[in-house]
C-alpha positions as CSV (number, residue, x, y, z in Angstrom):
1,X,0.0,0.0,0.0
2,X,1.1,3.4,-0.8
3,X,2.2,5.9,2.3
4,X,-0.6,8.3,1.6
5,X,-3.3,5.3,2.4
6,X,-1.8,4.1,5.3
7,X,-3.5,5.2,8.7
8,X,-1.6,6.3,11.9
9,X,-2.0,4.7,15.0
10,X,-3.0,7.3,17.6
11,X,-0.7,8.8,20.0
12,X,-1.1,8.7,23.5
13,X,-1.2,12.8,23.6
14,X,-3.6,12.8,21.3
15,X,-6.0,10.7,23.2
16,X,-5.3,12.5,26.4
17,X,-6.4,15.9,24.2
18,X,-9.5,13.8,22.9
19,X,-11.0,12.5,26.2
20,X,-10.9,13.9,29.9
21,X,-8.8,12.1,32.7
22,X,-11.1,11.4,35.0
23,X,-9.6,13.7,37.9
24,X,-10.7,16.6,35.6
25,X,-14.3,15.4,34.9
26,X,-14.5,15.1,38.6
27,X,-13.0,18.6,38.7
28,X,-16.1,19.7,36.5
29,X,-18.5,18.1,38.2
30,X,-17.7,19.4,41.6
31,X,-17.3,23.3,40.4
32,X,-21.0,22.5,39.1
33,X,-22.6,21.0,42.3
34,X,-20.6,24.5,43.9
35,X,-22.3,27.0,41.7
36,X,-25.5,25.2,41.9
37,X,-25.0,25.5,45.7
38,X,-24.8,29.4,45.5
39,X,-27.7,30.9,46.5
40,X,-28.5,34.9,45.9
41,X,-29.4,35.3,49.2
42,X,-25.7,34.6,50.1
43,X,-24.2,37.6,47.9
44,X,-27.3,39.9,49.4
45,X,-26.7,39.2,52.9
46,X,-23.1,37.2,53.3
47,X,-23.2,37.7,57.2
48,X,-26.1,35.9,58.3
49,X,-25.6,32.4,58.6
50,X,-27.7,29.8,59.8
51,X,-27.2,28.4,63.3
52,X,-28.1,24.8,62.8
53,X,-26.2,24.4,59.5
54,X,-22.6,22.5,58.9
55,X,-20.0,24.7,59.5
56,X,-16.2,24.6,58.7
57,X,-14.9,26.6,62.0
58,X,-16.1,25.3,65.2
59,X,-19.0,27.7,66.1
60,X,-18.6,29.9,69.2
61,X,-19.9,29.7,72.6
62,X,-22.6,31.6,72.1
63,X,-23.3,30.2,68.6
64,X,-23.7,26.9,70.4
65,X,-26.0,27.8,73.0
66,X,-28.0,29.1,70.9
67,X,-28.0,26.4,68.5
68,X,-29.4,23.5,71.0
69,X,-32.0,25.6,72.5
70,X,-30.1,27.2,75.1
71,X,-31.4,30.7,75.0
72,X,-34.8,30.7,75.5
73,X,-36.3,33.3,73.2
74,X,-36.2,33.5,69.5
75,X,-36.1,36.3,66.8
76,X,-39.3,37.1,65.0
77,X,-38.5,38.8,61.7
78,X,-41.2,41.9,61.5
79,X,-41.7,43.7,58.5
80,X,-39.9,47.0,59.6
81,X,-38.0,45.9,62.6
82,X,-37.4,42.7,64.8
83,X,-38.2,41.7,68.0
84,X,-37.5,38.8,70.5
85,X,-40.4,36.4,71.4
86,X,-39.7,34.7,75.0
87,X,-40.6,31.1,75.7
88,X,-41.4,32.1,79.6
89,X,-41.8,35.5,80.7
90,X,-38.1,37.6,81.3
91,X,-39.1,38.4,84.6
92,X,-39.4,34.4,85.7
93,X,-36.0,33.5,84.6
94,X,-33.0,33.4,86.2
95,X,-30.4,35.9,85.2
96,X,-27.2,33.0,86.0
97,X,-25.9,32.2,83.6
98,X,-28.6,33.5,81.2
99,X,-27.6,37.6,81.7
100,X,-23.5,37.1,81.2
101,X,-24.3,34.3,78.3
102,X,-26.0,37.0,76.2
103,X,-23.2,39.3,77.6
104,X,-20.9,37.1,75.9
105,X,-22.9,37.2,72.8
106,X,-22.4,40.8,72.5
107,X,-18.9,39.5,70.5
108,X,-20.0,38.1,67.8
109,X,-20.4,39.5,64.4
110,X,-22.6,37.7,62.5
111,X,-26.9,37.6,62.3
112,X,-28.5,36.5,64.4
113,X,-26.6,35.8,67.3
114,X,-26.3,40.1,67.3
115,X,-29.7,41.0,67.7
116,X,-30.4,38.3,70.0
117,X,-27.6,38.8,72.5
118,X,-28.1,42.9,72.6
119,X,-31.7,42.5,72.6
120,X,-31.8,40.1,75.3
121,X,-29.5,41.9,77.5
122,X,-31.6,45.0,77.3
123,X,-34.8,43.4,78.1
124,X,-33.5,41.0,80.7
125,X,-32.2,44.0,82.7
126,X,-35.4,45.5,82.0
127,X,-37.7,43.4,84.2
128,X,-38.9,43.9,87.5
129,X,-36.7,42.8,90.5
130,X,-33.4,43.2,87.6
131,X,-31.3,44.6,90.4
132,X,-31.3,42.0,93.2
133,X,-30.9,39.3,90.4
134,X,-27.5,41.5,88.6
135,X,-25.8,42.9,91.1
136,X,-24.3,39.3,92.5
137,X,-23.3,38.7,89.0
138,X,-21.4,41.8,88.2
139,X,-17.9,40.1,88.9
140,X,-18.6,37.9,86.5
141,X,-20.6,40.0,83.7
142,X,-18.0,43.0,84.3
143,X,-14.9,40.7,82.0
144,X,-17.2,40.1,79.8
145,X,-18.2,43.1,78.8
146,X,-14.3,44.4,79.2
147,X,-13.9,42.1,76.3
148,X,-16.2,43.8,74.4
149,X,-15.3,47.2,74.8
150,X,-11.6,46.2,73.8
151,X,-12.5,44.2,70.6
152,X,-11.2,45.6,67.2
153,X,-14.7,45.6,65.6
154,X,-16.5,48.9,65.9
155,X,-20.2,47.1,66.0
156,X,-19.1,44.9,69.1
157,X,-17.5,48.1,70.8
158,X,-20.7,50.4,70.6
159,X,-22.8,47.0,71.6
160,X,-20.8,46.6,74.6
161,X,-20.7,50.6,75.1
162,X,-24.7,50.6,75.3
163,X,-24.7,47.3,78.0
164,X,-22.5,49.0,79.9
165,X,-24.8,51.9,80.3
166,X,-28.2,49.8,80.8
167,X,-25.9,47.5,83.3
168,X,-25.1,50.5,85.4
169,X,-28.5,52.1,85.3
170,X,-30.1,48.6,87.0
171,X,-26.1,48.2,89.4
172,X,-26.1,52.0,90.0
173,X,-23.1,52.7,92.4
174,X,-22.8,48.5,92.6
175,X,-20.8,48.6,89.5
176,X,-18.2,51.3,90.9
177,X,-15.9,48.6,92.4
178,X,-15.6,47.3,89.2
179,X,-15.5,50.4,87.4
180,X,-11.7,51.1,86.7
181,X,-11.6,47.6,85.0
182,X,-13.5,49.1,81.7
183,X,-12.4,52.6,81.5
184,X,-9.0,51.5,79.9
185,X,-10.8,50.7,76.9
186,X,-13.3,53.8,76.9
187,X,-9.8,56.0,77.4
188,X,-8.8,54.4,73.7
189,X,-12.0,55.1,72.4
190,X,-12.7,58.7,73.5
191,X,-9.6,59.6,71.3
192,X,-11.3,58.2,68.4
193,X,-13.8,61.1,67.0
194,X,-15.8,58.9,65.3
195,X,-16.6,57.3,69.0
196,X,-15.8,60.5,71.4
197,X,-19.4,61.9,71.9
198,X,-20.5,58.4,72.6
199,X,-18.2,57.4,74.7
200,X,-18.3,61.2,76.7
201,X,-22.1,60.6,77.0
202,X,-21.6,56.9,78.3
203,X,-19.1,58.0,81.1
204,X,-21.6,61.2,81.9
205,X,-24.7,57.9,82.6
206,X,-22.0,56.2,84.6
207,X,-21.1,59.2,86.6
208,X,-24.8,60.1,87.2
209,X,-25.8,56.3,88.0
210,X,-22.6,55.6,90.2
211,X,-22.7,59.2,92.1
212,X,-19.5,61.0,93.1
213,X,-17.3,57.7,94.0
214,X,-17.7,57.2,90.0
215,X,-16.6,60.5,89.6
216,X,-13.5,60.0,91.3
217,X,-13.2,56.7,89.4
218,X,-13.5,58.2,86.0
219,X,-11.2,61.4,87.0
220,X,-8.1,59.3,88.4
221,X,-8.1,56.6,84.9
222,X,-9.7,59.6,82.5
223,X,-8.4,63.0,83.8
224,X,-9.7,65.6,80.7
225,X,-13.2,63.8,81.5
226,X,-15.3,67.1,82.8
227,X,-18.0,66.2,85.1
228,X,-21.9,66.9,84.5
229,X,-21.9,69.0,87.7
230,X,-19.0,70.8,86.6
């Protein structure tokens, strides 16, 4: 047979061009499942998660409380705002651990574990009797909320800024001995413009809660603080 007749075997590059290794079809397939995965919802609102779903990163405390029922009240998405429905009535619950759980949950950073610890907080200390229940506790919610005031994220700051005023309206002069512990942190903060008038109107609550023991507080860790009776 002439040359021009004959046909060529195929070479092994060529049939590597002409069908895909398997690794690559696998590849493929899992980029698909991925995208199919995506849902809008995620690139509208990236920080909400859901509690009960499979996570990479071990969730935190708070996250896993809140996850096995642990917190008993749950968020009721409203049409222009949200609220909190309780399972028992704040007043009937005890405030340990409950109160320094959602203290703790003032950290985090993501929906809905936000709403509910802030919200929580503010309507626990809200009840009647909020006093006698908070005031044994404040040795323990008083860290807590240090660690707030001293994270890097603005949102957790200003949360744990606005505890610390409801906490010392219910504690009143109570929280004085444990005063000097969270003024480090407002010091940083009042240098900050973006966070001064808050921070000035937050000390002024604490001085008129805590009387002039706070003052004195305030003055020897803050001393360009003026007082409101000034």
């Amino acid at each position: 047979m002439s040359s021009g007749s004959q046909v060529q075997p195929q070479s092994a590059v060529q049939r590597s061009k002409a069908s895909p290794t398997p690794s690559s079809a696998s590849t493929g397939s899992s980029d698909s499942i991925q995208r199919n995965r995506t849902r809008p919802s995620d690139r509208l609102n990236p920080k909400t998660i859901d509690p009960f779903g499979d996570h990479p990163k071990a969730p935190s405390a708070f996250a896993a409380i809140y996850a096995k029922g642990g917190i008993p009240c749950r968020l009721v998405h409203g049409s222009v705002k949200h609220k909190l429905q309780w399972e028992h009535l704040p007043e009937t619950l005890p405030f340990d651990p409950l109160l320094i759980t959602l203290a703790e949950g003032l950290r985090e950073t993501k929906h809905p574990y936000t709403f509910v610890s802030k919200e929580g907080f503010k309507e626990l200390l809200m009840v009647k009797g909020a006093e006698e229940k908070t005031v044994p506790l404040l040795h323990r919610l008083v860290p807590v909320l240090k660690a707030s005031l001293a994270h890097s994220d603005a949102d957790v700051f200003e949360r744990g800024l606005n505890a610390l005023v409801q906490l010392s309206t219910v504690a009143g002069p109570s929280l004085n001995d444990h005063l000097k512990h969270l003024l480090t942190s407002l010091s940083r903060r009042l240098m900050d413009k973006k966070f001064k008038d808050e921070v000035t109107n937050a000390l002024q609550k604490l001085e008129q809660n805590g009387g002039k023991e706070s003052l004195r507080i305030i003055k020897s860790k803050i001393p360009t603080y003026c007082s409101i009776c000034s």
